[in-house]
PyMOL Python script that loads the backbone (N, CA, C, O; Angstrom):
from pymol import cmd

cmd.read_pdbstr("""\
ATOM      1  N   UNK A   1       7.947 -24.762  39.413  1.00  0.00           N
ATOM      2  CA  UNK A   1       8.569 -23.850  38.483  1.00  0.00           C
ATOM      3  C   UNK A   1       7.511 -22.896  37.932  1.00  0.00           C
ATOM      4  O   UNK A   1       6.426 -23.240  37.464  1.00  0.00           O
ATOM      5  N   UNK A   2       7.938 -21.749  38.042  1.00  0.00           N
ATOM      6  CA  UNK A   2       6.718 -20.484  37.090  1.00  0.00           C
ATOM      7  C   UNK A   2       6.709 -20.320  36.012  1.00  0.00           C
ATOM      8  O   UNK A   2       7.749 -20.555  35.397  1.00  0.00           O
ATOM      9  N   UNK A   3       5.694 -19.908  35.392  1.00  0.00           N
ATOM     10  CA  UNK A   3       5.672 -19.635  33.916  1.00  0.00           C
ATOM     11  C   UNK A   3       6.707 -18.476  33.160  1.00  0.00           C
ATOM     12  O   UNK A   3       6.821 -18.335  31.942  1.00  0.00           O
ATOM     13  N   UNK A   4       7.471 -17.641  34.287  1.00  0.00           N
ATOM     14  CA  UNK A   4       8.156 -17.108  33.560  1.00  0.00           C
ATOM     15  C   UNK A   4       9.852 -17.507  34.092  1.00  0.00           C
ATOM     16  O   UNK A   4      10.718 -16.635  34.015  1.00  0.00           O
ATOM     17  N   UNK A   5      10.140 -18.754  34.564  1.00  0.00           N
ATOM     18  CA  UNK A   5      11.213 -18.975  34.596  1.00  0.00           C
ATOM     19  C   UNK A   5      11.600 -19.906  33.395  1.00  0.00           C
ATOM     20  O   UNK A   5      12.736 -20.335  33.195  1.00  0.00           O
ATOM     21  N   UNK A   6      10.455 -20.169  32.597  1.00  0.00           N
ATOM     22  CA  UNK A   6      10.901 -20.768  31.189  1.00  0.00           C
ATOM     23  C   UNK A   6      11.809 -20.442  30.345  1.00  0.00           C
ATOM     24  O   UNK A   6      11.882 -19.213  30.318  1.00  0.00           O
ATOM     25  N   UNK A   7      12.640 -20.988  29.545  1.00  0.00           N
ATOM     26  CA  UNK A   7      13.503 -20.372  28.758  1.00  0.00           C
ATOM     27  C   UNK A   7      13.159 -19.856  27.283  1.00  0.00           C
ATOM     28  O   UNK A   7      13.510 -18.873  26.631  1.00  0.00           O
ATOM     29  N   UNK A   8      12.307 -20.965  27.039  1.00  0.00           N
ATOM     30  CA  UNK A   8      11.343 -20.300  25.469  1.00  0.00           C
ATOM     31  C   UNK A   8      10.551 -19.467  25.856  1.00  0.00           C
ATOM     32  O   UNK A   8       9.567 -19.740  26.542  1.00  0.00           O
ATOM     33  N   UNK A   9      10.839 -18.427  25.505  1.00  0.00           N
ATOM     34  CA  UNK A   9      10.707 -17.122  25.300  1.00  0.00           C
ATOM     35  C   UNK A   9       8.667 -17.593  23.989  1.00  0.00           C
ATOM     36  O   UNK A   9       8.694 -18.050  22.846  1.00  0.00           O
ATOM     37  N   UNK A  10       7.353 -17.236  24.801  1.00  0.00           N
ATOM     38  CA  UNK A  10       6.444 -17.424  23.977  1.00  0.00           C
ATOM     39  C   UNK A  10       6.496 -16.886  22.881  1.00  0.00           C
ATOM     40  O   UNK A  10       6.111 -17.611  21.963  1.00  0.00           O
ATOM     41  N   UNK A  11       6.907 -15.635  22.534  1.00  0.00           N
ATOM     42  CA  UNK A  11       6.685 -14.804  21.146  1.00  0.00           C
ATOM     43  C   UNK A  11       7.370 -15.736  19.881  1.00  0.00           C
ATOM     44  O   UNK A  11       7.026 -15.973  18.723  1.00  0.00           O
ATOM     45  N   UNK A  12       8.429 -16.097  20.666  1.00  0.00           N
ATOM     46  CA  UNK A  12       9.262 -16.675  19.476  1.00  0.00           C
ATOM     47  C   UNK A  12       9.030 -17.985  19.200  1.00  0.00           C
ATOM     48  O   UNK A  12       9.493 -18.615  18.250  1.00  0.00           O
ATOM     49  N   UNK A  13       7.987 -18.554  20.421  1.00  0.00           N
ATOM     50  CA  UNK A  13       7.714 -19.853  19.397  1.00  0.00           C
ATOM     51  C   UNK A  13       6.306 -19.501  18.898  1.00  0.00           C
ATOM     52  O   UNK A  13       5.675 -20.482  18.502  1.00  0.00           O
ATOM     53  N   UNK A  14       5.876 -18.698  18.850  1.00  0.00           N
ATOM     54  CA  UNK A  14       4.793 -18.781  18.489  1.00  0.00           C
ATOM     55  C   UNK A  14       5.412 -18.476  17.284  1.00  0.00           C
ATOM     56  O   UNK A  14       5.306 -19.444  16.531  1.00  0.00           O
ATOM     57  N   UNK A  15       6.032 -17.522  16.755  1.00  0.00           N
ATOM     58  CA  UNK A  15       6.525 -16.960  15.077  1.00  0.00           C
ATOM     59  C   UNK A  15       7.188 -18.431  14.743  1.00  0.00           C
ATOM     60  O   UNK A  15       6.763 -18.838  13.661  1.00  0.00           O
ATOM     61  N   UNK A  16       7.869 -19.103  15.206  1.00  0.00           N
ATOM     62  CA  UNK A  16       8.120 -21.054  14.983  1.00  0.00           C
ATOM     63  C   UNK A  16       7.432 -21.662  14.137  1.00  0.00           C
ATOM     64  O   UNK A  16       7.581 -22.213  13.047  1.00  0.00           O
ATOM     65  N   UNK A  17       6.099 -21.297  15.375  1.00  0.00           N
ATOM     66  CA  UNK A  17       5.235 -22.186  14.623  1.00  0.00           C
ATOM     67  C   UNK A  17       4.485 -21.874  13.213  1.00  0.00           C
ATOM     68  O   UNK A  17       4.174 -22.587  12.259  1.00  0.00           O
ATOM     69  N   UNK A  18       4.338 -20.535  13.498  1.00  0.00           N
ATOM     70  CA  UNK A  18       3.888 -19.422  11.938  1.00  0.00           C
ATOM     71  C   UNK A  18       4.428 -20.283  11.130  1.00  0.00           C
ATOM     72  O   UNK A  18       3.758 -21.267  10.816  1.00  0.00           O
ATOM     73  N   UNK A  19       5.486 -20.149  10.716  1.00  0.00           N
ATOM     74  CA  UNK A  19       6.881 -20.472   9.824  1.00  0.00           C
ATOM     75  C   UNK A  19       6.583 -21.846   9.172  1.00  0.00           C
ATOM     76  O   UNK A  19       6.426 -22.181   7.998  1.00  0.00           O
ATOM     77  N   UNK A  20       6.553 -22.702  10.647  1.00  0.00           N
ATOM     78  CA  UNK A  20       6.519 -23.883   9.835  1.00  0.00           C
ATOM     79  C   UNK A  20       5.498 -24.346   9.556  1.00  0.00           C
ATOM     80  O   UNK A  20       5.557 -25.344   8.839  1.00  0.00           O
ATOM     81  N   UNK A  21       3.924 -23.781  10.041  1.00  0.00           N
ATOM     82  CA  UNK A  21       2.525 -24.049  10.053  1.00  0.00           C
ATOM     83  C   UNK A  21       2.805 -24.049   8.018  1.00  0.00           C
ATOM     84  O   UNK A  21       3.656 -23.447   7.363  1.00  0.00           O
ATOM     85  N   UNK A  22       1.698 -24.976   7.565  1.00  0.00           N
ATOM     86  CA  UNK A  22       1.660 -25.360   5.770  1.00  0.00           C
ATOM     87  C   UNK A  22       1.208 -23.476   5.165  1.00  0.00           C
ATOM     88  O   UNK A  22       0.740 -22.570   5.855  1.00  0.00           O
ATOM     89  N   UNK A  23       1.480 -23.461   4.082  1.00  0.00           N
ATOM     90  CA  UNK A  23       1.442 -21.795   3.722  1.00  0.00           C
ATOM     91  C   UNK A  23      -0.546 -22.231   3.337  1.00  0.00           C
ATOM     92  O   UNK A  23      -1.023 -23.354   3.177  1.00  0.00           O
ATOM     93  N   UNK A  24      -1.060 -21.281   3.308  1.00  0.00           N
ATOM     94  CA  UNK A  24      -2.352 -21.201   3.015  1.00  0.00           C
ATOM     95  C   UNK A  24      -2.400 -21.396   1.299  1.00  0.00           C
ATOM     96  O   UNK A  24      -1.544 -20.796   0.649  1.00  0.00           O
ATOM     97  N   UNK A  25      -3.401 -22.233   0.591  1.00  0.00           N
ATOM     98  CA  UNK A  25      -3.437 -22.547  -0.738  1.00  0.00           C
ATOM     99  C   UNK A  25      -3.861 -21.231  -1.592  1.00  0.00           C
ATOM    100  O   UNK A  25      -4.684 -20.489  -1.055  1.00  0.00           O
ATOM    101  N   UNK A  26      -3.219 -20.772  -3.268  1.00  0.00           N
ATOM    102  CA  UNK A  26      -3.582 -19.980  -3.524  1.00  0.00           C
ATOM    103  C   UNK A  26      -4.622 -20.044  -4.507  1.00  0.00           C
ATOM    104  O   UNK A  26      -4.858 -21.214  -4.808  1.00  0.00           O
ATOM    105  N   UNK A  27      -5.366 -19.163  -5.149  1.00  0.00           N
ATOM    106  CA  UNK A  27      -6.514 -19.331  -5.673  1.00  0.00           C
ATOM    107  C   UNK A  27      -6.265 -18.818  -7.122  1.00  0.00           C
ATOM    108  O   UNK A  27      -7.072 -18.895  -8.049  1.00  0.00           O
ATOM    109  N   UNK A  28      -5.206 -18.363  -7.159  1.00  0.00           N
ATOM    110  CA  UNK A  28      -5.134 -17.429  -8.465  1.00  0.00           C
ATOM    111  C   UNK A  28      -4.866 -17.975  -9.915  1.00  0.00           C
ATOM    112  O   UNK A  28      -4.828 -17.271 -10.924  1.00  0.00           O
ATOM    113  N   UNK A  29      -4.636 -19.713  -9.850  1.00  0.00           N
ATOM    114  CA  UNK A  29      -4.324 -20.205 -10.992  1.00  0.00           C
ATOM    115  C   UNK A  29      -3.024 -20.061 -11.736  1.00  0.00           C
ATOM    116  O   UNK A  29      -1.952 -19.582 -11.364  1.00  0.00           O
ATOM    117  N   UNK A  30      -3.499 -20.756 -13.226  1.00  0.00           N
ATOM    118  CA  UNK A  30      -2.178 -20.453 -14.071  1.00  0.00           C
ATOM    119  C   UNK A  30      -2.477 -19.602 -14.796  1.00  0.00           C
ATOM    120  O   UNK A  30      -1.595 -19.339 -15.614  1.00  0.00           O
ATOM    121  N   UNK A  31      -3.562 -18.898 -14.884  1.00  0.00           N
ATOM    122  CA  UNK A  31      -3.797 -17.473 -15.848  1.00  0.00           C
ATOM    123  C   UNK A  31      -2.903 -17.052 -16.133  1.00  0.00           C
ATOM    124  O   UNK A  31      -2.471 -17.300 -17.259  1.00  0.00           O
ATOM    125  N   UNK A  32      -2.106 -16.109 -15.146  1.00  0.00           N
ATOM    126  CA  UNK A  32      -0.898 -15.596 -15.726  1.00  0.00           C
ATOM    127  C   UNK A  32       0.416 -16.125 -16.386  1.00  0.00           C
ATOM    128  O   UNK A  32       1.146 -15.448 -17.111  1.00  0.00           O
ATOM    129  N   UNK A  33       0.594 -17.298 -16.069  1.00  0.00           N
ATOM    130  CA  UNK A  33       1.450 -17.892 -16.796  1.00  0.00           C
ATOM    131  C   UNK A  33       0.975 -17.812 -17.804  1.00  0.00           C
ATOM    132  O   UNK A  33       1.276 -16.903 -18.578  1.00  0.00           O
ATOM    133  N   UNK A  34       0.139 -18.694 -18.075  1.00  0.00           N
ATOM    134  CA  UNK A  34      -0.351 -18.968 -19.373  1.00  0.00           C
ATOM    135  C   UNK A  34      -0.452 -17.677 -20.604  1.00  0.00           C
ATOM    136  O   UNK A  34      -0.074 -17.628 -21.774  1.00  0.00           O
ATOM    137  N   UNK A  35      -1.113 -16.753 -19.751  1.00  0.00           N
ATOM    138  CA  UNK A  35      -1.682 -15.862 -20.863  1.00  0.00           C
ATOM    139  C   UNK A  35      -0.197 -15.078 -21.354  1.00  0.00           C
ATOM    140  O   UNK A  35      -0.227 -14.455 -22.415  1.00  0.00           O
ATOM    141  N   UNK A  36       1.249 -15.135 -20.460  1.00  0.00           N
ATOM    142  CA  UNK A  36       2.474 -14.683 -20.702  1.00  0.00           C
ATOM    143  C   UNK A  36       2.982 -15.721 -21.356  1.00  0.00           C
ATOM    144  O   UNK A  36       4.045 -15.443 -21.912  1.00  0.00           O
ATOM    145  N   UNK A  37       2.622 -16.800 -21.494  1.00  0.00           N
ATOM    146  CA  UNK A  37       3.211 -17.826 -22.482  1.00  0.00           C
ATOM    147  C   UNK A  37       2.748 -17.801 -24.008  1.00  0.00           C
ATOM    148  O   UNK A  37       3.315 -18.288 -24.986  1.00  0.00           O
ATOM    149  N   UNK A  38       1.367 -16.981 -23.912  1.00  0.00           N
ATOM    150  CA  UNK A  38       0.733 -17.134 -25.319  1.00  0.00           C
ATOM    151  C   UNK A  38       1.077 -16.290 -25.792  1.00  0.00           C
ATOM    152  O   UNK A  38       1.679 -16.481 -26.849  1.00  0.00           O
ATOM    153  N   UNK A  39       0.893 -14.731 -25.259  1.00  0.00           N
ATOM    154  CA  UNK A  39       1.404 -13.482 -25.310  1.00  0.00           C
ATOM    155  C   UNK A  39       2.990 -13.477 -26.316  1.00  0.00           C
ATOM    156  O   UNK A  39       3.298 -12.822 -27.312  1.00  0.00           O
ATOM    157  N   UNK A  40       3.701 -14.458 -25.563  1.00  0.00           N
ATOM    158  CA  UNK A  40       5.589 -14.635 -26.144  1.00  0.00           C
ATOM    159  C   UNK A  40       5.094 -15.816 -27.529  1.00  0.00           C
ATOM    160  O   UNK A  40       5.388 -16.098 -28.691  1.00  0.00           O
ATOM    161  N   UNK A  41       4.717 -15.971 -27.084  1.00  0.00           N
ATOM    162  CA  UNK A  41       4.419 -17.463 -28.575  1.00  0.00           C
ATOM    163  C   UNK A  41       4.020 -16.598 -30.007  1.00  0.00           C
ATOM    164  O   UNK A  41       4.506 -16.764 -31.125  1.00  0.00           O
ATOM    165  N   UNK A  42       2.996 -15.645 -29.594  1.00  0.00           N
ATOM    166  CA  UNK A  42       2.136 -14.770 -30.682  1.00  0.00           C
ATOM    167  C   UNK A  42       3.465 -14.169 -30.733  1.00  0.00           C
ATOM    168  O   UNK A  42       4.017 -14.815 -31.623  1.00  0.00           O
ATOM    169  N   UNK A  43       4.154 -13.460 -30.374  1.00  0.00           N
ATOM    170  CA  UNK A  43       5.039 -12.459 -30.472  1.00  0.00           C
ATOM    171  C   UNK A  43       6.378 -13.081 -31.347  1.00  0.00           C
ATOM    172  O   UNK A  43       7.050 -12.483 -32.187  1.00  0.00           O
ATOM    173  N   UNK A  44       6.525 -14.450 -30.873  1.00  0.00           N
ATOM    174  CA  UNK A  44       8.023 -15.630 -31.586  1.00  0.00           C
ATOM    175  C   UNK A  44       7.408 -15.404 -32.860  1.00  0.00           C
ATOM    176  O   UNK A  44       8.219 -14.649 -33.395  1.00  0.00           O
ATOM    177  N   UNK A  45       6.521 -15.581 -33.641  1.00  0.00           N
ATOM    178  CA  UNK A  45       5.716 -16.112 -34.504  1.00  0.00           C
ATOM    179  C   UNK A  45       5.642 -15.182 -35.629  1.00  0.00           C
ATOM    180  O   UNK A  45       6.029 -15.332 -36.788  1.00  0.00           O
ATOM    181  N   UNK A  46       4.768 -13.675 -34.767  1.00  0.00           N
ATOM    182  CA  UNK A  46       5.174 -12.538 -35.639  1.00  0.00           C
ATOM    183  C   UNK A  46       6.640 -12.164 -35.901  1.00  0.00           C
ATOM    184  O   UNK A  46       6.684 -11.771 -37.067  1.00  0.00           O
ATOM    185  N   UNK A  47       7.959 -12.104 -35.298  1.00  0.00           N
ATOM    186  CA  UNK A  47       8.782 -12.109 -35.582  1.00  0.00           C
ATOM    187  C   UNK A  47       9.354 -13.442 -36.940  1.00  0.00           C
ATOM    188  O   UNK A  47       9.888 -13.034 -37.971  1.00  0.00           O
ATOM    189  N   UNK A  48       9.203 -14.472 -36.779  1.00  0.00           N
ATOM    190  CA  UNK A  48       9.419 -15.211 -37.480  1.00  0.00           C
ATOM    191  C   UNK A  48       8.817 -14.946 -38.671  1.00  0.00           C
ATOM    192  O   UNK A  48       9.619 -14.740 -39.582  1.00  0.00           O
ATOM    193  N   UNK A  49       7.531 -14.876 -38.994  1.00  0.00           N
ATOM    194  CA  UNK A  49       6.820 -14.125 -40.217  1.00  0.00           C
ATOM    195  C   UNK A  49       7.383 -13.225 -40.894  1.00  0.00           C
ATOM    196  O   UNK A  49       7.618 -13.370 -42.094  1.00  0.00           O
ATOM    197  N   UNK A  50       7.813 -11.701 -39.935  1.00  0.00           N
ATOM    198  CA  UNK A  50       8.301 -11.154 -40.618  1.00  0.00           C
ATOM    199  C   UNK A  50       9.634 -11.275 -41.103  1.00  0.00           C
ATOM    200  O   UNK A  50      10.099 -10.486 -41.926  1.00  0.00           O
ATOM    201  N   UNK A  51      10.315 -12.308 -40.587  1.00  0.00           N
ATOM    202  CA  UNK A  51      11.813 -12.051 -41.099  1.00  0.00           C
ATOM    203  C   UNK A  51      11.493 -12.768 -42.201  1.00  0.00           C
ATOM    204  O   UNK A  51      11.733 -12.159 -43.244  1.00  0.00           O
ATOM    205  N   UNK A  52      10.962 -14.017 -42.355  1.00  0.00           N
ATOM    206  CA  UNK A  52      10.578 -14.673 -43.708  1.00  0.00           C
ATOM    207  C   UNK A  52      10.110 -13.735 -45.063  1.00  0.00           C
ATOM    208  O   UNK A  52      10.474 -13.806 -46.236  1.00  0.00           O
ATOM    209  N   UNK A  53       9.070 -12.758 -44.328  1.00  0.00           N
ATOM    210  CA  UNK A  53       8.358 -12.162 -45.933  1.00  0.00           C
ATOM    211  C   UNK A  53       9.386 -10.483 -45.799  1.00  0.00           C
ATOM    212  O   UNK A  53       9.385  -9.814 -46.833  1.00  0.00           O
ATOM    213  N   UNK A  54       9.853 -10.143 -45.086  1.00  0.00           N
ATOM    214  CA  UNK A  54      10.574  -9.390 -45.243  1.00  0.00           C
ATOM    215  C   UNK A  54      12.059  -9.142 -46.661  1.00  0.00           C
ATOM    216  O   UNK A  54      13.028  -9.900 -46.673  1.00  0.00           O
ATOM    217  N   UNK A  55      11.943  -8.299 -47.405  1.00  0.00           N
ATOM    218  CA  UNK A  55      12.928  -8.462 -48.731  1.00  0.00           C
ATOM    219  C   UNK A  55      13.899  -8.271 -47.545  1.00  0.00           C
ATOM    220  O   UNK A  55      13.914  -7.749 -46.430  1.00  0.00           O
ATOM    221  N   UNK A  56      14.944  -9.181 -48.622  1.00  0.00           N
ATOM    222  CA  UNK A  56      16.508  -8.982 -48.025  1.00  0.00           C
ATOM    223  C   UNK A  56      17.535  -7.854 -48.271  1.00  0.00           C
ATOM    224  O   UNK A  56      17.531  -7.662 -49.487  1.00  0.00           O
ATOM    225  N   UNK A  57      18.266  -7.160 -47.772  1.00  0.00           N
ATOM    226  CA  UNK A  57      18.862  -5.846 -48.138  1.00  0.00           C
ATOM    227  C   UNK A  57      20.121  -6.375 -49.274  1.00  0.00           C
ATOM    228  O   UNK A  57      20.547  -5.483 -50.008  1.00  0.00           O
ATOM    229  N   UNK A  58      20.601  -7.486 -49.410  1.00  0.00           N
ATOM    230  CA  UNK A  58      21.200  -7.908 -50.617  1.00  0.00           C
ATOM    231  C   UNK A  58      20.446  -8.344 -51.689  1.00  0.00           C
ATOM    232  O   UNK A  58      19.625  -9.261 -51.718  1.00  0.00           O
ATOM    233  N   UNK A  59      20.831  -7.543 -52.628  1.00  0.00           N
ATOM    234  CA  UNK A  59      20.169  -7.129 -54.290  1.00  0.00           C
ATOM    235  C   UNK A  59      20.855  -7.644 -55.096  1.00  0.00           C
ATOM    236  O   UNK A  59      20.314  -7.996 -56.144  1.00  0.00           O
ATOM    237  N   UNK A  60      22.797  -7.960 -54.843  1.00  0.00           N
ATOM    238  CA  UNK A  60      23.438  -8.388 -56.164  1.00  0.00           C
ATOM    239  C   UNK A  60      24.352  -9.509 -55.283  1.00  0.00           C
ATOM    240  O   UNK A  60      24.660  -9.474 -54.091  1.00  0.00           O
ATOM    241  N   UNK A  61      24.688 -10.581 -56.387  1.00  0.00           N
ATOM    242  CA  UNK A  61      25.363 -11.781 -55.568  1.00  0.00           C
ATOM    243  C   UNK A  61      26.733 -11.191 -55.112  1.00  0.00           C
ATOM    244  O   UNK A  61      27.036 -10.087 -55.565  1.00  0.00           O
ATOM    245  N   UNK A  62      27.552 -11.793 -54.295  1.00  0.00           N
ATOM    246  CA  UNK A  62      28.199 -11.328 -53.362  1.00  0.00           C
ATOM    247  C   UNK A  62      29.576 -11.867 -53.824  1.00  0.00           C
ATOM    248  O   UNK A  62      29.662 -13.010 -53.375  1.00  0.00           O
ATOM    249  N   UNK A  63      31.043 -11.449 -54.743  1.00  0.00           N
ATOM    250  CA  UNK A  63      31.681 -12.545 -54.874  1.00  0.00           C
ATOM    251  C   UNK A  63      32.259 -12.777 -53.677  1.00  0.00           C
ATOM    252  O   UNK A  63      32.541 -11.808 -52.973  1.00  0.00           O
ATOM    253  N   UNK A  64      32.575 -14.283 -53.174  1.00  0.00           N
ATOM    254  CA  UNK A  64      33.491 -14.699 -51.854  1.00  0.00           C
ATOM    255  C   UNK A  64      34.802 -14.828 -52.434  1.00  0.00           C
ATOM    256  O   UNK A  64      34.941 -15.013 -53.643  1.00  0.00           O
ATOM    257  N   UNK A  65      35.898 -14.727 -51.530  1.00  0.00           N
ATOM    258  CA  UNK A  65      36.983 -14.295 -51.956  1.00  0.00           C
ATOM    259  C   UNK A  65      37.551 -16.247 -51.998  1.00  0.00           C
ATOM    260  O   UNK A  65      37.197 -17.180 -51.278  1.00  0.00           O
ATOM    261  N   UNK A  66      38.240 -16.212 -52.823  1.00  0.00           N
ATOM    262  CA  UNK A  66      39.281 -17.692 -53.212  1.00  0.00           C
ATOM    263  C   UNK A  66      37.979 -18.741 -54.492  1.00  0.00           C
ATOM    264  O   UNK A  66      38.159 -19.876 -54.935  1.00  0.00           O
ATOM    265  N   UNK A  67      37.079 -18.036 -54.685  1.00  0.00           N
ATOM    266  CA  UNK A  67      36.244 -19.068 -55.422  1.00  0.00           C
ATOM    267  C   UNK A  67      36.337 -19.179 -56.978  1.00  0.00           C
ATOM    268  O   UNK A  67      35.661 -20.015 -57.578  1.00  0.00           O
TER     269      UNK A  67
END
""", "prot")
cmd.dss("prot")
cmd.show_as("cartoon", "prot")
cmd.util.cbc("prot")
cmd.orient("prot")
């Protein structure tokens, strides 16, 4: 039998094997997470601050109706 009466077609197993070969490890860390986690934390925080020391736009008590 010849090498080109094969039915697997080489190109396509070779991209096969690409695919399922392990992905290469990355180097880049959790920096970015992290520094987008601290980034939102500082940011929860200042919001929270200010709604606390912020005056409230009601000045006179409010009557509720049936009391």
């Amino acid at each position: 039998m010849a090498q080109t009466d094969s039915i697997v077609d080489p190109r396509i197993l070779a991209k096969a094997r690409a695919l399922l070969a392990e992905p290469p490890r990355r180097t880049g860390g959790m920096g970015a997470a992290l520094g987008a986690a601290v980034f939102f934390a500082v940011c929860a925080l200042g919001l929270a601050v200010a709604m606390v020391v912020a005056p409230s736009n009601v000045t006179t008590p409010v009557d509720l109706p049936g009391s």
